[in-house]
C-alpha positions in Angstrom: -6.9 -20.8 -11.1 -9.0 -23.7 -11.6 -7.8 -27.2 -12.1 -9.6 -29.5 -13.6 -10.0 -32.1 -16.7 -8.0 -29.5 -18.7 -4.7 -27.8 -18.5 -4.7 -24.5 -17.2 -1.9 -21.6 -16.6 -1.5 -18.5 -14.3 1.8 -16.1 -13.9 1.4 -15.2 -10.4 4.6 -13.5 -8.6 6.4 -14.2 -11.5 5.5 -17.9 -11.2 4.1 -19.8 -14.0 1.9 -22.3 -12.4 1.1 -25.1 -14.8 -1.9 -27.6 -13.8 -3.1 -30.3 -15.7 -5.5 -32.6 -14.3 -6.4 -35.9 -14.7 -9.5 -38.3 -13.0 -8.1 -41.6 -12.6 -10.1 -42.8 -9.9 -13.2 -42.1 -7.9 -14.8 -43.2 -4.7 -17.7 -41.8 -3.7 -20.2 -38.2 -3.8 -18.3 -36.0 -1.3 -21.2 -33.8 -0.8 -22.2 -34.1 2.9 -25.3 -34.2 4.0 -26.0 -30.9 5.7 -27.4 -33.0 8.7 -24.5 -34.3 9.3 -20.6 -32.7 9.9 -18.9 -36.0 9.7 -16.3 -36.0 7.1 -16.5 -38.8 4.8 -12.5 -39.9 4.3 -13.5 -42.2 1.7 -15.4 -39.4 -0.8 -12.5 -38.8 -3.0 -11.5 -38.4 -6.3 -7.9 -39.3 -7.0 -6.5 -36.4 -9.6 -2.9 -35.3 -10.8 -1.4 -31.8 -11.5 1.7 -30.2 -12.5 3.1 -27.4 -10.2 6.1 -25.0 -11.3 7.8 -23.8 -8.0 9.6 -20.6 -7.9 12.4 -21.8 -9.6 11.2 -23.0 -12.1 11.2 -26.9 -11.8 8.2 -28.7 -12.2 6.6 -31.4 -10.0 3.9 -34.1 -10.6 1.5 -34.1 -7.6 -1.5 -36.6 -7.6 -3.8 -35.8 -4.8 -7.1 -36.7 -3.3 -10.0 -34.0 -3.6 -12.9 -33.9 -1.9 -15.4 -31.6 -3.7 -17.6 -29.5 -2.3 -19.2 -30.6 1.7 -21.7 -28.3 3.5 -19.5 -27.4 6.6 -22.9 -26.4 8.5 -25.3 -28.4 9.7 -28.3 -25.8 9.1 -27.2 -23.6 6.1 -28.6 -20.2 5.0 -26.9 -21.0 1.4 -25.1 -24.3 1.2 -23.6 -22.7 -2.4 -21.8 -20.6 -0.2 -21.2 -22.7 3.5 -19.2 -25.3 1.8 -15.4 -25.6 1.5 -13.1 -28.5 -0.7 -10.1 -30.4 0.1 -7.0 -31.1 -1.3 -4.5 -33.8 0.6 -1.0 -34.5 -1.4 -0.3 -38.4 -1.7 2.5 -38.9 -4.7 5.0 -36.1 -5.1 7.4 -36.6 -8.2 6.7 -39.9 -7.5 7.5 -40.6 -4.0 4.5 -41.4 -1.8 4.0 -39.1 0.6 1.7 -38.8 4.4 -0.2 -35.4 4.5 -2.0 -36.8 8.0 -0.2 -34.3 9.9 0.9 -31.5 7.4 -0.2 -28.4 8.1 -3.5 -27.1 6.4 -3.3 -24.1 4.5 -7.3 -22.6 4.4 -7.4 -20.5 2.1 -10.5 -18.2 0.9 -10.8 -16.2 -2.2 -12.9 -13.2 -0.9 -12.6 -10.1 -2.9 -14.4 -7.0 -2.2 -16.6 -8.7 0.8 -18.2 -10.2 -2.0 -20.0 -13.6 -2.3 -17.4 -16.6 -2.7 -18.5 -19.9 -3.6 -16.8 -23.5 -4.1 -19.5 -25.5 -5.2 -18.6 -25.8 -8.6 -14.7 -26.9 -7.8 -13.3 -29.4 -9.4 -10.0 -29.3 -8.4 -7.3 -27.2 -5.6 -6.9 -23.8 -6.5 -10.6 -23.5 -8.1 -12.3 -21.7 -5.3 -13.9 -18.6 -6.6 -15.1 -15.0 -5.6 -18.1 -13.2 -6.2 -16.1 -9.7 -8.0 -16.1 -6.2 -6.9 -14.3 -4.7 -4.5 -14.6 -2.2 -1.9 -15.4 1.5 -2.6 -18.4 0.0 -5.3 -16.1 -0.5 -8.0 -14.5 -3.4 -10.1 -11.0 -2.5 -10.7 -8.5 -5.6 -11.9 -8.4 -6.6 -8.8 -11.6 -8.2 -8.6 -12.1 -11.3 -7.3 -11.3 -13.8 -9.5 -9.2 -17.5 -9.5 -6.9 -16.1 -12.3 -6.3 -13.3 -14.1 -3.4 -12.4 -16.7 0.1 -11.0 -15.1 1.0 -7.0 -15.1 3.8 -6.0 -16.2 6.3 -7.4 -13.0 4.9 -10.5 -13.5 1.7 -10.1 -11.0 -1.7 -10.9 -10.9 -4.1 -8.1 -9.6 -6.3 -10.7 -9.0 -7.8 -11.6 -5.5 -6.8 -15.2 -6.0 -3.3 -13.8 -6.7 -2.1 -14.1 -3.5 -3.6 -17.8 -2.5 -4.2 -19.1 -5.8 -0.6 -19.6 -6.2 -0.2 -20.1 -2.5 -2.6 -22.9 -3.0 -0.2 -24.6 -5.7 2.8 -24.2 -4.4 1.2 -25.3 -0.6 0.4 -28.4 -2.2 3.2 -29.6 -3.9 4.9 -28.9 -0.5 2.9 -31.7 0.9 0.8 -29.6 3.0 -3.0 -30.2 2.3 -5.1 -27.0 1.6 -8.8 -26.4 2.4 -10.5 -24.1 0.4 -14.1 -22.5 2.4 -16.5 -20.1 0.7 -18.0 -17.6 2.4 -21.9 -15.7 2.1 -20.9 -11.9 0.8 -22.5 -8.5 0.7 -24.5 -8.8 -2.3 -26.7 -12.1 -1.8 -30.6 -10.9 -1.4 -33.2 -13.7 -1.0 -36.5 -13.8 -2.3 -38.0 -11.3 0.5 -35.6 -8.5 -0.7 -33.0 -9.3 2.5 -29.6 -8.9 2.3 -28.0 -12.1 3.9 -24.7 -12.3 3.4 -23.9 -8.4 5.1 -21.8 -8.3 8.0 -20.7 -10.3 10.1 -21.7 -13.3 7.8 -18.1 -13.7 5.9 -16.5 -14.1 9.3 -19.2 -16.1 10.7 -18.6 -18.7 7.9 -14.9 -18.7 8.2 -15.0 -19.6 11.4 -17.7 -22.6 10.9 -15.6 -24.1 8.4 -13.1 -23.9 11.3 -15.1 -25.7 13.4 -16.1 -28.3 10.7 -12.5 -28.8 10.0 -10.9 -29.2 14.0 -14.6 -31.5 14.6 -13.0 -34.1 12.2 -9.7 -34.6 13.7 -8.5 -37.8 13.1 -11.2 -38.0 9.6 -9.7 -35.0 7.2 -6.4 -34.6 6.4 -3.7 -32.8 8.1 -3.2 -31.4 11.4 -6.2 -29.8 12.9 -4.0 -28.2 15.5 -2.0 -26.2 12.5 -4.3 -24.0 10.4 -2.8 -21.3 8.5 -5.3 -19.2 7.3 -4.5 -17.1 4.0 -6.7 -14.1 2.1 -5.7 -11.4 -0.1 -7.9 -7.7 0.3 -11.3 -8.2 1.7 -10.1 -12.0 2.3 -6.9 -11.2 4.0 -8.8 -8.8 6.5 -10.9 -12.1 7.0 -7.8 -14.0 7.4 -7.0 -11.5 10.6 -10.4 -11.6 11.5 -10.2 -15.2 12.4 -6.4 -14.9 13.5 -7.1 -12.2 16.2 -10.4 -13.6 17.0 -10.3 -17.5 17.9 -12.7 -19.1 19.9 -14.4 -15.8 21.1 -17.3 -16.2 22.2 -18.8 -13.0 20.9 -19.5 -15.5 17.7 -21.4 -17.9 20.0 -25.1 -17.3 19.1 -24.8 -16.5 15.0 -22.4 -19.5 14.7 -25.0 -22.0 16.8 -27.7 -20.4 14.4 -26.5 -22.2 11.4 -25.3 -25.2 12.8 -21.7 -24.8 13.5 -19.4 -27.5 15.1 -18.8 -27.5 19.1 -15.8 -27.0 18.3 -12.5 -24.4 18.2 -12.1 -21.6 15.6 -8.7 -20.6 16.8 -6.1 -21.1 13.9 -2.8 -21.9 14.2 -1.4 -18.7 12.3 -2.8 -16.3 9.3 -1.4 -14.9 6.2 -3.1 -11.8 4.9 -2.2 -9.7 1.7 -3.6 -5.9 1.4 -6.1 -6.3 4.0 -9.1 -4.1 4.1 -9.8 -4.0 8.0 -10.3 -1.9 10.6 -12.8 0.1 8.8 -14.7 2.3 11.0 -11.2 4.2 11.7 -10.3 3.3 7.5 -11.6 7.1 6.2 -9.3 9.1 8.6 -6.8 6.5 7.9 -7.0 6.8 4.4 -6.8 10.9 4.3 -3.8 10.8 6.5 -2.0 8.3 4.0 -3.1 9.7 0.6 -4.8 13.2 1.8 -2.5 15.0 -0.3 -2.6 13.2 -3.9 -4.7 14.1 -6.7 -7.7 11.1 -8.2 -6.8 10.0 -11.4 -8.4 12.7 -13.1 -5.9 15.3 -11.9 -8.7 17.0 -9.1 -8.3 17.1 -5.3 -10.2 15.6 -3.4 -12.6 17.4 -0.5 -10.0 18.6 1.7 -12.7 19.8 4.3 -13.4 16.2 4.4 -9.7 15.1 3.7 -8.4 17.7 7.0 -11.6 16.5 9.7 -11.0 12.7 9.1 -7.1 13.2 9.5 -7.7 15.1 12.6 -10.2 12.1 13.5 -7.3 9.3 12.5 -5.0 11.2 14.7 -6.8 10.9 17.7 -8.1 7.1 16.7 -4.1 6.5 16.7 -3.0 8.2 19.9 -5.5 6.1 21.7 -3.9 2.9 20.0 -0.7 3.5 22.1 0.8 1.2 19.6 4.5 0.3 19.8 5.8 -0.3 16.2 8.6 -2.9 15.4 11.2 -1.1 16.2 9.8 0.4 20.1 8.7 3.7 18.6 4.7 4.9 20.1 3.3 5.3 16.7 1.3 9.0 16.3 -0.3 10.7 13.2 2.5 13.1 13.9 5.8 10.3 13.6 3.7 7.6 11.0 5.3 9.0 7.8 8.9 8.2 9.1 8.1 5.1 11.1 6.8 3.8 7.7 9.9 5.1 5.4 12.1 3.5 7.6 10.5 0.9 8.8 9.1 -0.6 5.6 9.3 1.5 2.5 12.5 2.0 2.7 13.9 -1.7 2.9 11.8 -2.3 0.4 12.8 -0.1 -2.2 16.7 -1.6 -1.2 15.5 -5.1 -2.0 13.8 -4.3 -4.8 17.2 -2.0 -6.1 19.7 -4.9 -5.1 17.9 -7.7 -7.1 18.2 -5.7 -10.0 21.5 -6.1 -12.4 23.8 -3.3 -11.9 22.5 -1.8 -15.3 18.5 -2.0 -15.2 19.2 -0.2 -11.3 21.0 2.4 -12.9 18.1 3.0 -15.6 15.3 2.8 -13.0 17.5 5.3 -10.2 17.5 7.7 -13.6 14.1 7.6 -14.0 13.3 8.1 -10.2 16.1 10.8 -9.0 13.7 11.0 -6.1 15.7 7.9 -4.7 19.2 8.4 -3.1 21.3 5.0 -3.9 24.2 5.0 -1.5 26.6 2.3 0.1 23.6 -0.3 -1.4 20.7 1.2 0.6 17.7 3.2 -0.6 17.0 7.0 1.4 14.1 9.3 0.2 11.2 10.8 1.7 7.9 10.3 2.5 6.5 13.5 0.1 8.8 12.1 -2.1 7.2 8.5 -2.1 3.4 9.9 -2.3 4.5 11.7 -5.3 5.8 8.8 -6.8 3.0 6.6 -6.3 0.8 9.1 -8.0 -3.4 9.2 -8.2 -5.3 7.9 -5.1 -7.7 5.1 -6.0 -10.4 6.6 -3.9 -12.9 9.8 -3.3 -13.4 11.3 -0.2 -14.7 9.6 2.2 -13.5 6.5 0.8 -15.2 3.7 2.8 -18.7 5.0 4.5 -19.5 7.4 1.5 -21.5 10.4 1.8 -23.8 9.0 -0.9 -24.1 5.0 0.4 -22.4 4.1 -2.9 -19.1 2.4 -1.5 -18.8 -1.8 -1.3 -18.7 -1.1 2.6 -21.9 0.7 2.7 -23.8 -2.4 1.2 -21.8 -4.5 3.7 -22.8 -2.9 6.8 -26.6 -3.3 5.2 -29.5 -4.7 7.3 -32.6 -6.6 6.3 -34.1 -5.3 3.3 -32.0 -1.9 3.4 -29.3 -2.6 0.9 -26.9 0.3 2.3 -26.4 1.6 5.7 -23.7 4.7 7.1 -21.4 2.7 9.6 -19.5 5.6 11.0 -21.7 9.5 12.5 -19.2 11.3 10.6 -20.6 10.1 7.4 -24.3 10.2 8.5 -24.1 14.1 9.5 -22.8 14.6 6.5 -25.0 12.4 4.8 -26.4 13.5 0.6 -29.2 10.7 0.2 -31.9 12.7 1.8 -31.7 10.3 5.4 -33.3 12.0 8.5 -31.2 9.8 11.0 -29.8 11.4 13.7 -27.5 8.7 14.9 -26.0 5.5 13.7 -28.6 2.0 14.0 -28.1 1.1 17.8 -27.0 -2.6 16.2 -23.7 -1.4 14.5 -21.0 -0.7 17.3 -21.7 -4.6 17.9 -21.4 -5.3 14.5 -18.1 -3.1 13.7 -16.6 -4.8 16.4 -17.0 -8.4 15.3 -15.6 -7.1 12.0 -12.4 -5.7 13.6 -9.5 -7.5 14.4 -7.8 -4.7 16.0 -10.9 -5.1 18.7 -9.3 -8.9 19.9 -5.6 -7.0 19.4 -5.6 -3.9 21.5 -9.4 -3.6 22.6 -9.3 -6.9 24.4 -6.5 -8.7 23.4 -7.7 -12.4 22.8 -5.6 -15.3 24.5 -6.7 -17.6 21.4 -5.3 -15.5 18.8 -3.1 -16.7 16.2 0.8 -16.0 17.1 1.8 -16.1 13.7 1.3 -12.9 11.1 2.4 -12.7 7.7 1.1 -9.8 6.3 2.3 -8.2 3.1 1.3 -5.4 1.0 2.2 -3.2 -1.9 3.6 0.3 -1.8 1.5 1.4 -4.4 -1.5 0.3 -3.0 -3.6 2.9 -2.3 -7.2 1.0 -1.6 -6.5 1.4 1.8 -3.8 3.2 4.0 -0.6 1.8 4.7 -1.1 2.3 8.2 -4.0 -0.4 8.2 -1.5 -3.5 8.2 1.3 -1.5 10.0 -1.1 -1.2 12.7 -2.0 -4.9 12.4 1.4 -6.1 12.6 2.6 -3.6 15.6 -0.5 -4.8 17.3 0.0 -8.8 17.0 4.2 -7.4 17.9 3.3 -5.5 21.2 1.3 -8.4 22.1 4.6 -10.6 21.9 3.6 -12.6 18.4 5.6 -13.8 16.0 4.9 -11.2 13.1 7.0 -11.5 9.4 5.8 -8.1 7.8 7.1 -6.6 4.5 6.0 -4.7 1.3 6.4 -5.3 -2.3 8.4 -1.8 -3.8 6.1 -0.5 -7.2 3.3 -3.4 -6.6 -0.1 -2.8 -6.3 -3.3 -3.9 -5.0 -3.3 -8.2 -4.4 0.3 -8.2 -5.1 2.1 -11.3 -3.8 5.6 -11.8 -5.2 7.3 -14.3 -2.1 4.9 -16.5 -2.5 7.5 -19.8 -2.0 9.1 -17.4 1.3 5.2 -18.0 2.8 5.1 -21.9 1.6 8.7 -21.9 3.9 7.6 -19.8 6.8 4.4 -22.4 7.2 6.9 -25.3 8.0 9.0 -22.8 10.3 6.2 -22.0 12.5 3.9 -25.4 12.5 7.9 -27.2 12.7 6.3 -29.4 9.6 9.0 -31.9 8.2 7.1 -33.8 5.4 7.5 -37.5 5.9 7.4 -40.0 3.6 3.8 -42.9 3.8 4.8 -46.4 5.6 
């Protein structure tokens, strides 16, 4: 959601958030130049805004913004390299200090897709480029707003940080909002130069621009929380799991990044789409069995192979899950129903007034309702979620149609396979015989499970939120269970839950992550001397 010289409104979560913008001041042009990476303190414009928390009271926030500053000093596409700042100084009146709040960074990549800032005029207006993985533009899309479902959600990517963003900021903490290079941007030679690994290779060089200028931006440099939702939240655990490695070294000094840290202070991510050369056996193991929407089964050739394939990718994990179980393909479907479906469905049940649960156990008998806690089983649940959102495979697609294809591109070849499974099998006439030699390299700075249980990373975050819905089936729900049992073997502070009946870019605690940020930075707002 953008705010800017007029009043704008998003449900998100069940959260109206109200904005209405006013300029009553300005300083100077924030854009930097892109020779330098000093921040300019003084290049603000003074604006106000109207937040509505989750309860429903408003608050009148006036806030400095900084629009749009080149975070590199040698940019492929400064449209996309930049990032904008938002730092809290009057909340319902009171004047308040946001010099060592936490900063909440949050991007608005959806679908790997381009996401640019440079037309921001105010927090919360950071925008994606569209399109999400698997090559197709469902509601999800990336987008800054998008109109409420019918539980009061947005499907939208911004759903998850544009109301974070709001909320964040009538907290008093001050949010930073990067864009990123995606997929899809070509230059005039016909080369893809957003592909992988660029998304994450910006992310962390806005990183670096923001920790260079301790003591000149706002907030603590020491306490970034990164947040994303899909395609952005598996960037959010990118740069969690990954901080300060120096696998990064050589493409980040390429376009001018700081000499500076990456490592963030802790990450949020919503739905992410990661760990996706392992993401087609992952996927036929969780949703194998269900029909597409048009009623037909998939391949289940295909479906069988990649299970057996995901089966051996997880026995090699040796993954403890939260509660000390060694998580197999053969033990996953309980771990999950009791682990996280489950309690979920018991939350969701017990908020509900004794009447509407009544009506809603009636019209799913699959659910056993006893002494205030929900029992049912895992066929059960796939049956209840229904059609699968994706074909077989469902990331590296025989046919080079999927979003990931195009990501994993080189050069002037829009499309590449990024797994051999998918290349044997391969239906566009390609005579490879094995995978580019470039790509394990590439697949690896794309994984965070790579700086979790690969080579766990002493600079990681030690802070995970991750949330996701139950009927989200754009990836498999094993994705951010392995995630969060990898950042939890390691010893890491992980808060992990998912949203009963939501789907895809759900986020309905949005004011439970605003809370958890000052539990785990220890931020008490304090009021300006």
């Amino acid at each position: 959601m953008g705010i800017g010289a007029t009043a704008g409104v998003a449900a998100v979560g069940g959260i109206a958030l109200t904005a209405q913008a006013s300029d009553t001041s300005s300083s100077s042009d924030a854009s930097s130049s892109s020779a330098s990476l000093a921040f300019d303190p003084d290049a603000y414009t003074e604006l106000t805004t109207t937040v509505t928390d989750t309860d429903g009271d408003e608050h009148a926030v006036t806030y400095h913004f900084w629009k749009a500053i080149t975070y590199v000093a040698d940019p492929v596409d400064a449209t996309y390299q930049s990032l904008i700042v938002s730092a809290p100084v009057e909340i319902d009146g009171a004047t308040v200090d946001a010099s060592d709040a936490p900063i909440l960074l949050a991007n608005s990549i959806g679908g790997y897709m381009p996401s640019s800032v440079a037309e921001a005029t105010g927090v919360g207006a950071g925008g994606g480029g569209g399109g999400m993985p698997g090559g197709t533009l469902p509601s999800d899309a990336a987008s800054s707003s998008a109109a409420p479902n019918a539980n009061g959600n947005t499907n939208a990517n911004g759903g998850a940080t544009s109301s974070n963003q709001l909320l964040a900021l009538a907290a008093g903490y001050v949010v930073i909002e990067p864009g990123a290079r995606g997929r899809t941007l070509k230059n005039s030679d016909g080369e893809y130069y957003g592909v992988a690994p660029a998304a994450i290779v910006d992310l962390k060089a806005a990183v670096r621009y923001i920790r260079s200028n301790k003591g000149r931006i706002p907030g603590d440099t020491d306490r970034i929380v990164s947040a994303g939702t899909s395609a952005g939240g598996a960037l959010s655990a990118l740069l969690g799991a990954s901080g300060d490695s120096p696998l990064y070294d050589k493409l980040l000094k390429e376009i001018g990044a700081a000499d500076a840290s990456d490592a963030i202070f802790a990450t949020g991510a919503w739905c992410p789409i990661t760990d996706l050369d392992h993401a087609d056996g992952a996927y036929e193991w969780n949703w194998g069995a269900n029909a597409t929407s048009s009623g037909s089964q998939v391949d289940q050739t295909v479906s069988k192979a990649l299970q057996a394939q995901f089966a051996e990718y997880q026995a090699g994990l040796r993954l403890q899950g939260l509660d000390g179980t060694r998580l197999t393909a053969r033990n996953y479907d309980a771990y999950l129903v009791e682990q996280y479906l489950e309690p979920s469905a018991t939350r969701y049940l017990t908020a509900l007034s004794d009447s509407d649960r009544t009506a809603y156990l009636a019209s799913n008998a699959f659910i056993t309702w006893e002494n205030g806690k929900a029992s049912f089983s895992w066929d059960d649940f796939l049956t209840h979620v229904g059609a699968r959102k994706k074909n077989t495979p469902a990331f590296d697609a025989f046919d080079l149609s999927a979003g990931e294809n195009n990501l994993f591109g080189k050069g002037t070849a829009e499309t590449r396979h990024f797994t051999a499974y998918s290349l044997k099998h391969d239906t566009t006439g390609s005579t490879a015989k094995r995978l580019d030699s470039d790509l394990p390299e590439v697949l690896r700075l794309m994984n965070p499970m790579h700086f979790l249980v690969d080579q766990p990373n002493k600079a990681r975050t030690k802070h995970w939120w991750i949330r996701l819905g139950t009927n989200d089936s754009d990836t498999s729900h094993t994705v951010s269970a392995n995630l969060a049992a990898a950042a939890h073997t390691l010893g890491d502070d992980v808060n992990h839950l998912y949203y009963w009946d939501e789907g895809h870019g759900a986020n309905t605690d949005p004011g439970d992550f605003i809370t958890w940020i000052a539990k785990v930075t220890g931020h008490r707002a304090k009021a300006k001397k």
